[in-house]
LONUGU-149040 format. One record per atom (N, C-alpha, C, O, CB): residue in one letter; x, y, z. Coordinates in pm, whole numbers, plus 50000, padded with zeros to 5 digits. Glycine has a CB too. Layout:
aXYZ...
END
This chain:
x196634239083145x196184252283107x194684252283079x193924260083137x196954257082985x194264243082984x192604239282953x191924240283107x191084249283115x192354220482876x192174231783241x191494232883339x191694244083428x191094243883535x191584222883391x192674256483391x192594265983437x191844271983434x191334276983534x193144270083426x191244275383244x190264282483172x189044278383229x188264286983268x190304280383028x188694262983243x187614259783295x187464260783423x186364256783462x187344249983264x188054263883489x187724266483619x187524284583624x186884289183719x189004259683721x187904291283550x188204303783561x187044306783484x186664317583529x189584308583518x185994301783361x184724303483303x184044298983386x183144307383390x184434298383185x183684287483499x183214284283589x183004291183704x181804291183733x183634276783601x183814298083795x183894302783868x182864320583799x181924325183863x185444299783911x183294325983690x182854335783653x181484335683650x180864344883703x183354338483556x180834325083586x179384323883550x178804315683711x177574315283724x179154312883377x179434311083796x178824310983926x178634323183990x177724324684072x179504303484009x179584334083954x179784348384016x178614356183972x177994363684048x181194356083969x178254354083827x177254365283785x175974356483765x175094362583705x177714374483637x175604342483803x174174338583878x174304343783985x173564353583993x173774324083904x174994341684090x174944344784249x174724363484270x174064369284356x176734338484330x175204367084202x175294384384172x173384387784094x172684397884103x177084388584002x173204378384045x171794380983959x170664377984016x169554382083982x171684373683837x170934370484107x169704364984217x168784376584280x167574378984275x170454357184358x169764381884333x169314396184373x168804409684294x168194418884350x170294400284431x169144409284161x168804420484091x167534415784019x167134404084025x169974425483997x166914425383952x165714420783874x164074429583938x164014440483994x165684401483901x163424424283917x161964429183934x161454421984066x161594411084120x160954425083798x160904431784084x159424424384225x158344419484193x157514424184115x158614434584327x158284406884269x156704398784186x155314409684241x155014413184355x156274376484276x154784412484137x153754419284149x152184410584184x151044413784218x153814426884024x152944397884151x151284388184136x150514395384245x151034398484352x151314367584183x149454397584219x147734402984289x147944390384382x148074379684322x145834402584158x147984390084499x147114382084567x146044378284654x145634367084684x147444379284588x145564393284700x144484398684744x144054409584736x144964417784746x144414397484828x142894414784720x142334429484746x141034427784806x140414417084805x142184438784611x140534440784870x139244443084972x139044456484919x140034463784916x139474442385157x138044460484882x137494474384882x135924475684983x135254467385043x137224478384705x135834486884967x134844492285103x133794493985009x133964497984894x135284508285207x132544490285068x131364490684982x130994505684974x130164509684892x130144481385041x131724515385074x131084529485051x131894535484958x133044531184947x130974538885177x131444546384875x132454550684730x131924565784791x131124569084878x131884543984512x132894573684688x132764587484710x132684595584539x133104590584434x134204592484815x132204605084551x132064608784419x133224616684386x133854623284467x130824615784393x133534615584234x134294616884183x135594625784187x136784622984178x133764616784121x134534643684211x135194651584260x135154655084413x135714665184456x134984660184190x134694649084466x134844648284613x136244654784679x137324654584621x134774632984648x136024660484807x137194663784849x137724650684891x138884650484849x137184674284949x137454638884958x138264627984900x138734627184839x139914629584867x138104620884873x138494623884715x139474622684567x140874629484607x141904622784602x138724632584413x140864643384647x142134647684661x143594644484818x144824645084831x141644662384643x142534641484893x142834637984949x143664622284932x144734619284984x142014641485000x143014615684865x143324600984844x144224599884723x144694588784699x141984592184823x144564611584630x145564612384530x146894615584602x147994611684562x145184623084423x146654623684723x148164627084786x148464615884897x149694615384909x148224643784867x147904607684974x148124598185022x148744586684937x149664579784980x147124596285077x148314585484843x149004572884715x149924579284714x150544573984806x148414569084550x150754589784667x151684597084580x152444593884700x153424586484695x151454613484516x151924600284834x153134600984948x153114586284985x154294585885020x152834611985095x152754576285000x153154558584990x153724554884886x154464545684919x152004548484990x153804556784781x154784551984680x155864560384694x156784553084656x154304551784537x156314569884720x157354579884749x158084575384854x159314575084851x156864592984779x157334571284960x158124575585118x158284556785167x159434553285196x156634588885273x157434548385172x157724535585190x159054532885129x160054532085200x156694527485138x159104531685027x160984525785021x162004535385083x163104531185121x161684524484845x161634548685094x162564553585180x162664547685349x163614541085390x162244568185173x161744550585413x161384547185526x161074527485606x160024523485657x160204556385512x162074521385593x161994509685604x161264499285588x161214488685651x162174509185666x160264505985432x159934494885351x158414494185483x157674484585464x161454479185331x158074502485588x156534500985627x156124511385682x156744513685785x156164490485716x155344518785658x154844535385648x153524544985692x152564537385681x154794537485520x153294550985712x152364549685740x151874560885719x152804568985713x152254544685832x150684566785701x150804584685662x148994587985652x147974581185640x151874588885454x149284600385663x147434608385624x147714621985586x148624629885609x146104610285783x146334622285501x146504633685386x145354639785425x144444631685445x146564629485216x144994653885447x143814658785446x143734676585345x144604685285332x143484658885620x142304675885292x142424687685213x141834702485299x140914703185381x141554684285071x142524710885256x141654720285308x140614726685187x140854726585066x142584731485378x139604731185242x139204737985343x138384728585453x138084729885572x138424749085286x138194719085359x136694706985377x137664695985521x137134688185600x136204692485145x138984699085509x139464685985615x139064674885591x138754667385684x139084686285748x139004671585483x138354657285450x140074646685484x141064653085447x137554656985228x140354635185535x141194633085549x141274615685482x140324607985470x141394637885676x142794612985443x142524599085416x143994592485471x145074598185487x142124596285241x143734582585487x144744575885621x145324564985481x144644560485390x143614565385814x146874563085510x147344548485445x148004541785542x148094543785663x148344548985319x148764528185421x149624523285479x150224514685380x149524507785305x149224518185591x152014514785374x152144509985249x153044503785333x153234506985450x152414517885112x153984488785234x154904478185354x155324471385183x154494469785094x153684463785526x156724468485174x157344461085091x158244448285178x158924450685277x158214471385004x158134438385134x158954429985146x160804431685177x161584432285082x158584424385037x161204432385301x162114432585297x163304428885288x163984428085390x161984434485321x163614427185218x164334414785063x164394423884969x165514421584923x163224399484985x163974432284910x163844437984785x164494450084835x164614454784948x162384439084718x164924454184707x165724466684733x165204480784713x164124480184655x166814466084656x165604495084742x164454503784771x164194508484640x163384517784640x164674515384878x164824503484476x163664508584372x162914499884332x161864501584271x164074514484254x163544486984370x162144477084379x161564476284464x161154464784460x162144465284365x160964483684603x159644482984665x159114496084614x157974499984637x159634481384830x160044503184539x159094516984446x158264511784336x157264517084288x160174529184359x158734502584307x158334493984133x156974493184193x156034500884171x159224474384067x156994482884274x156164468084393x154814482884392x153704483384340x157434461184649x155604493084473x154244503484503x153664509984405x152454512484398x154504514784588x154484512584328x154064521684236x152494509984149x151364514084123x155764527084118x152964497484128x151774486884061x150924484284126x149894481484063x152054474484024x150794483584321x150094484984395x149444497684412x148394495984474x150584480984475x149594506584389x148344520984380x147674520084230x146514523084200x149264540084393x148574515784155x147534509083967x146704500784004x145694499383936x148434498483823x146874493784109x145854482684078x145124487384200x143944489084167x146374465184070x145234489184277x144104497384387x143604507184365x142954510884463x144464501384503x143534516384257x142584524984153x142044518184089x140864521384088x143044533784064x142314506884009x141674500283951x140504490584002x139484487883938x142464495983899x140784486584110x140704474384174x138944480484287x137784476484302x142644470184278x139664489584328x138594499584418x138474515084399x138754524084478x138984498684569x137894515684254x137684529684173x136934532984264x136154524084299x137074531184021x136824546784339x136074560384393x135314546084525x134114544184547x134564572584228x136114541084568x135574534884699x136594543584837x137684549184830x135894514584688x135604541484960x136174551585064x137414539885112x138194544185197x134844557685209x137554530385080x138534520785126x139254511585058x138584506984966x138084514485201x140454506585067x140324498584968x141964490385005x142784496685072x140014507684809x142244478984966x143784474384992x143934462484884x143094454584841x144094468185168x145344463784855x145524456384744x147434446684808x148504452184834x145494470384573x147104433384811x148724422484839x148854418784703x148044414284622x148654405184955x150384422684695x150604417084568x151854406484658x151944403584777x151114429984420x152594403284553x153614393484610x154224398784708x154024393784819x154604388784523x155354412884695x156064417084762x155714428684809x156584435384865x156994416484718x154434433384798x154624445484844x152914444084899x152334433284885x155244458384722x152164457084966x151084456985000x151044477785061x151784486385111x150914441785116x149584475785009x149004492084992x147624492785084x146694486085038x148534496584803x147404498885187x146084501385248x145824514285234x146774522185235x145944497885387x144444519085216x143754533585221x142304530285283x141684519785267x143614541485053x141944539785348x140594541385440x140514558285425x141154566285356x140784534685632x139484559885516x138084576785547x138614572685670x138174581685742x135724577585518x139384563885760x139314564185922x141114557385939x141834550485867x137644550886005x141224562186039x142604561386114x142444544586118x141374540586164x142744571186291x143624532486065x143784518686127x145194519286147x145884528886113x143294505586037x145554510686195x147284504286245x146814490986218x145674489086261x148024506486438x147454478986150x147704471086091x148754459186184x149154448886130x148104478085975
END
């Protein structure tokens, strides 16, 4: 009866490591960024432009198979700003929301009021430019 129990506490706690592997957080570690030596001022029609491009990459990348691609432009000025957001695919879609959502924090941070800018973290990765790229 004793090696029933132990096999039956055994088997359980192999079930909920193997079950836990997968759940949890996305490594955010920074492991590269590039910003563009040209910046734009503050209230620039950039700026708005480049607030709805972030919003729509952290939104639409985990929907859309985790690699995305999108452009935002304002009117009246047409000022336009191009992304590109990509999570690790391994992670599940509210962890490449987590992954993005820390990747546009740290690419504001990282490249405040620059016309360009990209930030690799572990699992996930964020590009913004003033010009159309494919990656």
């Amino acid at each position: 009866m004793a090696s029933f129990h132990k096999i039956t506490f055994l088997a359980t706690v192999i079930m909920i490591v193997l079950l836990s592997v997968g759940w949890g957080y996305p490594d955010t570690k920074r492991i590269y960024f590039h910003c563009s030596d040209d910046s734009y001022e503050i209230n620039a029609s950039f700026n708005q432009s480049l607030s709805s491009i972030l919003d729509d990459l952290v939104d639409q990348t985990p929907k859309s198979g985790f690699n995305y691609y999108s452009s935002s432009s304002t009117d009246p000025d047409n000022v336009v700003a191009y992304g590109h957001g990509a999570c690790n695919g391994e992670l599940t879609i509210p962890d490449c929301h987590i992954c993005m959502q820390q990747a546009c924090f740290q690419i504001l941070v990282d490249c405040e009021q620059k016309l360009g800018g990209q930030v690799q973290l572990k699992d996930c990765r964020l590009r913004y430019e003033d010009y159309p790229f494919v990656e």
